[in-house]
C-alpha positions in Angstrom: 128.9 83.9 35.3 128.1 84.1 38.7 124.7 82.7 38.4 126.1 79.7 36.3 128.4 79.0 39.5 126.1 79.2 41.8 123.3 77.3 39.9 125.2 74.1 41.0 124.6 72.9 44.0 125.4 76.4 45.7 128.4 78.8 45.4 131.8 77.1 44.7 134.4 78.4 47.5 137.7 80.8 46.2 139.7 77.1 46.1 137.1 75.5 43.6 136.9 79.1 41.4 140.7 78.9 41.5 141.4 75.5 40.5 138.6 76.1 37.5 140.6 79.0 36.1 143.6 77.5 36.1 142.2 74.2 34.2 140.3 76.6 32.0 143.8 78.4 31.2 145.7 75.2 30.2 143.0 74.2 28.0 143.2 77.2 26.1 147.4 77.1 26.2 146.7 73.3 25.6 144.3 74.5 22.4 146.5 77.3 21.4 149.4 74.5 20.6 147.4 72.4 18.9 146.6 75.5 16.4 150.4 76.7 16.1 151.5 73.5 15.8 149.4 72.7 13.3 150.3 76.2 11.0 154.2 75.7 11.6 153.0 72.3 9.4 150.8 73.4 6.7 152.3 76.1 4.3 155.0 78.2 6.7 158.1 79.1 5.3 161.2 77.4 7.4 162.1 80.1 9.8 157.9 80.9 10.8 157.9 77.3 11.2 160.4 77.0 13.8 159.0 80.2 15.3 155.8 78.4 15.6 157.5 75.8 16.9 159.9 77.3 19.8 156.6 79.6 21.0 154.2 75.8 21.2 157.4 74.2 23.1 157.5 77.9 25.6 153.7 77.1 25.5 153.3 74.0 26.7 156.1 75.0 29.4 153.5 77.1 30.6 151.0 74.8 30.6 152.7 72.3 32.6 153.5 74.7 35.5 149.7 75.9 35.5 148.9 72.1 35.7 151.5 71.3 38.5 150.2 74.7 40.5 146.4 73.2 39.5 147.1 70.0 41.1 148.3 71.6 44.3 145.1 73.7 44.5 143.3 70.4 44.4 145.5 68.9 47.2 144.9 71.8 49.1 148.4 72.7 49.2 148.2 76.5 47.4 145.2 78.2 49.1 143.2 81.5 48.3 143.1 83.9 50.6 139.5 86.1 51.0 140.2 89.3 49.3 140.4 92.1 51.8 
């Protein structure tokens, strides 16, 4: 991995790493409610249907707080310390 980041255009700084794995974890939140969402519809009984539904609602919860927290990383408003 490290050779992928730093095969463009030089090494991205802790800010750019952290806003990538924070847009990289609400893809996969975003992709994981498009899969339960599309179970609870296709042959679930009732009650594992609105299971499936409450955990894509908790989900995409989630995945609007990892946005919000992305977007600040962006604005420079949350910012990653060096690690000591």
């Amino acid at each position: 991995m490290a050779d992928l980041i730093q095969g463009l255009d030089g090494p991205r700084t802790a800010q750019q790493e952290l806003f990538s794995d924070l847009e990289d974890t609400t893809a996969v939140i975003g992709w994981s409610v498009a899969e339960l969402t599309s179970m609870a519809a296709h042959g679930k009984s009732p009650a594992q249907a609105v299971a499936l539904i409450k955990i894509s609602a908790l989900l995409k919860t989630q995945q609007e707080k990892i946005r919000r927290h992305a977007d600040e990383v962006k604005a420079g408003r949350i910012v990653r310390g060096k690690a000591e």
